[in-house]
N, C-alpha and C positions, 0 to 999 in steps of 0.2 A: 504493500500500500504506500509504504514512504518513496520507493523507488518510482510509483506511478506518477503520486503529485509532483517529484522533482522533475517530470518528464513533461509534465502538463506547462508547471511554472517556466520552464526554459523554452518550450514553444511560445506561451503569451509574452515571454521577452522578444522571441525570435521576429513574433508578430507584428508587438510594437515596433519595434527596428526598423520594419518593411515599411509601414505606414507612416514614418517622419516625412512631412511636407520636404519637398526636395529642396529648400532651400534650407531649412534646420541643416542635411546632410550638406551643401553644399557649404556652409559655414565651417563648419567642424572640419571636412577637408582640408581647403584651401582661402582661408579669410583675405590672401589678395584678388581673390575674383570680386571681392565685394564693391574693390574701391569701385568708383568713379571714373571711367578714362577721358582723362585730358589728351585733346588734340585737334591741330595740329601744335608738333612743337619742334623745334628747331633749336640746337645748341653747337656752339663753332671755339676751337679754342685762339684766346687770345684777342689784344685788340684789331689786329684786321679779322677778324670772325664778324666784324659786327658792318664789312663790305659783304665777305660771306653771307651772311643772313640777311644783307637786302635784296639780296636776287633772290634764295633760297626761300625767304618767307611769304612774298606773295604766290610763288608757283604753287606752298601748300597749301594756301587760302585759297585758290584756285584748283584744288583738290589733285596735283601734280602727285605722282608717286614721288614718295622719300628720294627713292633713286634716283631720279630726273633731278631733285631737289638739291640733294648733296652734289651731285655731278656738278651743276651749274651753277652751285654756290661758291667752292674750292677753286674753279678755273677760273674767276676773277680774280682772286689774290693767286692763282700761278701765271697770270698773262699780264701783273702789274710791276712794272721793270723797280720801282722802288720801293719792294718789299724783299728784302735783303737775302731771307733762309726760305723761299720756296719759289720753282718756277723759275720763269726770266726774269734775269737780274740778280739771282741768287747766288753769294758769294761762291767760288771757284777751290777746288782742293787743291793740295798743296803745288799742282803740277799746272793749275791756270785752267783746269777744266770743267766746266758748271756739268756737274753728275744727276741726276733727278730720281728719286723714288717716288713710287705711290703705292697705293690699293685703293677696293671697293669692296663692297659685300652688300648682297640685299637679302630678304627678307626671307627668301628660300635656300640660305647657305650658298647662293650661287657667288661664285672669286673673282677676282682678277686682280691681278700684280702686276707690276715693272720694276725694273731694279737695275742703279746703275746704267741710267738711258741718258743719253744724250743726245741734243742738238732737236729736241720736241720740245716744243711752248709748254702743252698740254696735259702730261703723264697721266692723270686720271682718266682722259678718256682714251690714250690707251690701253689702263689696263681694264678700263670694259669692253673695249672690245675684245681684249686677251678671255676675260670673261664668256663675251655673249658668242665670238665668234671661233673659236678652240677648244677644243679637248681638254687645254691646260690652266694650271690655275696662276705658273708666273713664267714671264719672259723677261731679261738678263742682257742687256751689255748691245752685241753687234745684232745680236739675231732680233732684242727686243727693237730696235732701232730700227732693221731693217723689214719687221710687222708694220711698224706704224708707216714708214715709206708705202707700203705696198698699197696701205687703204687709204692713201692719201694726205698724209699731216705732213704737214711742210717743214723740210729741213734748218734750220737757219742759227746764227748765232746768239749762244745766251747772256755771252757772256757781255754787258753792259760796261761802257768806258768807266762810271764810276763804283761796280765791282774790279775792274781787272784794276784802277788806281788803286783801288785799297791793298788788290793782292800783291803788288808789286811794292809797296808800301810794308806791309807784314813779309816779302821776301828779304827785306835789311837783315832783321833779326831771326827770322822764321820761330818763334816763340808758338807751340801748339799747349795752347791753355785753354780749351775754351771758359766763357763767363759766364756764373749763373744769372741767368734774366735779363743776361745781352743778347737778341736776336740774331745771334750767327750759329742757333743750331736748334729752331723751331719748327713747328709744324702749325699747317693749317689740317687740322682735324674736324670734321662734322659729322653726327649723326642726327637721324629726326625722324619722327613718327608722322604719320600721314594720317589725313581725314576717313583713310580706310582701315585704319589700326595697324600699319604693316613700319616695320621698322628698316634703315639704311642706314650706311655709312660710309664715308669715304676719309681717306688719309692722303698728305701728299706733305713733300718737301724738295730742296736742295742737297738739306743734310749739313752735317758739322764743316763750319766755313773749315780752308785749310786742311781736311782731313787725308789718310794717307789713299792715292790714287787708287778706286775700286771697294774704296769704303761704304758698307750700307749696313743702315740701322735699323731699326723697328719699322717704320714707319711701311714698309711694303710687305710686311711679313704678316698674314691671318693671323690673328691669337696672341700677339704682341701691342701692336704699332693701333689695332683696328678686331674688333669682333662684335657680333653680331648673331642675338639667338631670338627669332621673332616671337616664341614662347616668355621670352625672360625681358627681356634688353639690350641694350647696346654701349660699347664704351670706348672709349681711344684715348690713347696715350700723345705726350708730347714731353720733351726735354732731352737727357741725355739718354738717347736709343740702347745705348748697351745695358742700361741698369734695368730696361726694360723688356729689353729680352731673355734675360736673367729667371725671371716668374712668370714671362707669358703675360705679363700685365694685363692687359685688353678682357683675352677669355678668364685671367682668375675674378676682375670685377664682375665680369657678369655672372662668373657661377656663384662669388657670394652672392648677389640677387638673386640669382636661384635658391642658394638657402634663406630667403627671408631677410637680407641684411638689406637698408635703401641703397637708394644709388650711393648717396654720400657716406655710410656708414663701408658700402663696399670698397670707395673710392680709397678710404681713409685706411682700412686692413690692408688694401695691395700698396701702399706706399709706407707704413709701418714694416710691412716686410724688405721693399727694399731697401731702405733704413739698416734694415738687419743684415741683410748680404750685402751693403758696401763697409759695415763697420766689421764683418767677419775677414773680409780681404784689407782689414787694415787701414783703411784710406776713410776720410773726413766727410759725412756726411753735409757739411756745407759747404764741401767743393762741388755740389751736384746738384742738377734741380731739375724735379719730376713731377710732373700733372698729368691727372687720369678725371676726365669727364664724363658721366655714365648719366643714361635713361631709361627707366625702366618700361616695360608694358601699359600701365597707366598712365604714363605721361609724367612722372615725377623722374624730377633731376638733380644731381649732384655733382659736383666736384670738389678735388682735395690736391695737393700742393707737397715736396717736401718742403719747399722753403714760402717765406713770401713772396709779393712777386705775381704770380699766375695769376690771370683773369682770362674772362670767356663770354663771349656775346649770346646771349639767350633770348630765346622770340618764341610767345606763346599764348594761347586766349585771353581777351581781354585784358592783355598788359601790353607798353611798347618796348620795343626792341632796347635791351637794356646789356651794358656792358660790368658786370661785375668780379669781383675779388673771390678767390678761392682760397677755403680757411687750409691751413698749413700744419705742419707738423713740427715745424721749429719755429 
């Protein structure tokens, strides 16, 4: 008889169970389905992010894919000859030659990279097309150079009279230091969410002014420089490339999103840790300077800093286009 009622009692639990209104269960789940999605929204690092974001933000008022959006937000600061660390005009490595990296990612894990390209304005939409139009996820050096030839981007020179003065200026001494929160080794980074809920992002630079010929840093590499998981969010990195390839920066902020951490709290662990691995190799964490901007699914954003310094142009419902400071960790 006892064993019957315990059989009866665990059915009418089992019962119950069945019959929770599906949002009781979808609570209990997962309480980020709950929020609210803010969109569109659009985040760029740094003060020219906020040229970025004025191309970029009406195309997604205009309900443009992220992808379209980042694309043709980045290619105004890489086609602007006086923005020093990306695109034309972007200071030359130690041999006099403007190098270029990029990436993209959209919202179906779909790639594309360049790396160590020269003599293209553009690199971003080369490496969509490396993306939409190939098998592969990055192109490199002569071969990438001679992709973007074939579909037609015009060869020409990047290197600007008042880059190559300064290089010829720093070839006195050749001193390879670079500066933290001097613009000779930034990135224009973007990601944004679209009025259809889909996330992008694009990455692009010159790379560290002066650096040694065939130098390349995060900034072209998935899971570093740029990632993108249209379930979780979105993040990119910007500062010194090597610290950031180091953790994979990029995909470990989004996977903390994935566990539940915000953008900002993500932002804030992945630069805590490299904090950790530049003082494990011995050298002075405020020789270095790292920022990681991340977005999640709902449309909330964050970023974090190791030093001060870093800021980032942000555009999004009901507010205007706003350039602000990224809290830091020293």
């Amino acid at each position: 008889m006892i064993a019957r009622r315990n059989f009866l009692k665990a059915g009418a639990l089992l019962f119950a169970g069945l019959t929770l209104k599906p949002q009781t269960l979808l609570a209990k789940t997962d309480p980020r389905e709950q929020r609210k999605m803010q969109k569109p929204v659009v985040l760029s690092t740094w003060s020219f992010g906020l040229k970025a974001n004025e191309i970029a933000w009406p195309l997604l008022q205009e309900k443009a894919t992220a992808l379209d959006a980042v694309e043709a937000g980045v290619r105004v600061v890489e086609s602007d000859a006086e923005e020093r660390s990306v695109g034309y005009g972007g200071r030359p490595d130690r041999d006099g030659h403007v190098t270029l990296d990029a990436c993209i990612m959209d919202h179906n894990a779909n790639i594309g990279s360049v790396a160590f390209l020269q003599h293209i304005k553009n690199p971003i939409s080369v490496a969509r097309a490396v993306m939409e139009k190939t098998p592969h996820a990055m192109l490199v050096g002569e071969g990438a150079l001679q992709f973007a030839i074939d579909l037609g981007f015009e060869k020409e020179n990047l290197l600007t009279p008042e880059s190559e003065a300064e290089w010829r200026e720093w070839l006195i001494e050749s001193d390879y230091e670079p500066k933290v929160n001097i613009e000779n080794h930034d990135t224009i980074g973007m990601i944004a969410l679209d009025a259809h809920g889909n996330l992008s992002g694009a990455c692009t630079t010159s790379g560290l002014a002066y650096k040694m010929h065939g130098r390349v840093g995060d900034s072209p590499i998935i899971g570093a420089g740029l990632y993108v998981d249209n379930e979780v969010g979105a993040a990119v990195a910007t500062g010194h490339g090597e610290e950031v390839i180091r953790v994979v920066g990029s995909h470990l902020v989004v996977e903390l999103m994935r566990q539940g951490k915000s953008p900002s709290e993500a932002c804030r662990e992945a630069v805590v840790l490299i904090r950790k691995k530049i003082e494990l190799r011995g050298k002075k964490p405020t020789d270095y300077q790292i920022g990681f901007l991340a977005l999640n699914k709902s449309g909330e954003t964050g970023a974090y800093a190791l030093q001060k310094g870093f800021n980032y142009a942000l555009s999004q419902p009901e507010t205007e286009t706003k350039l602000a400071d990224a809290d830091s960790l020293l």
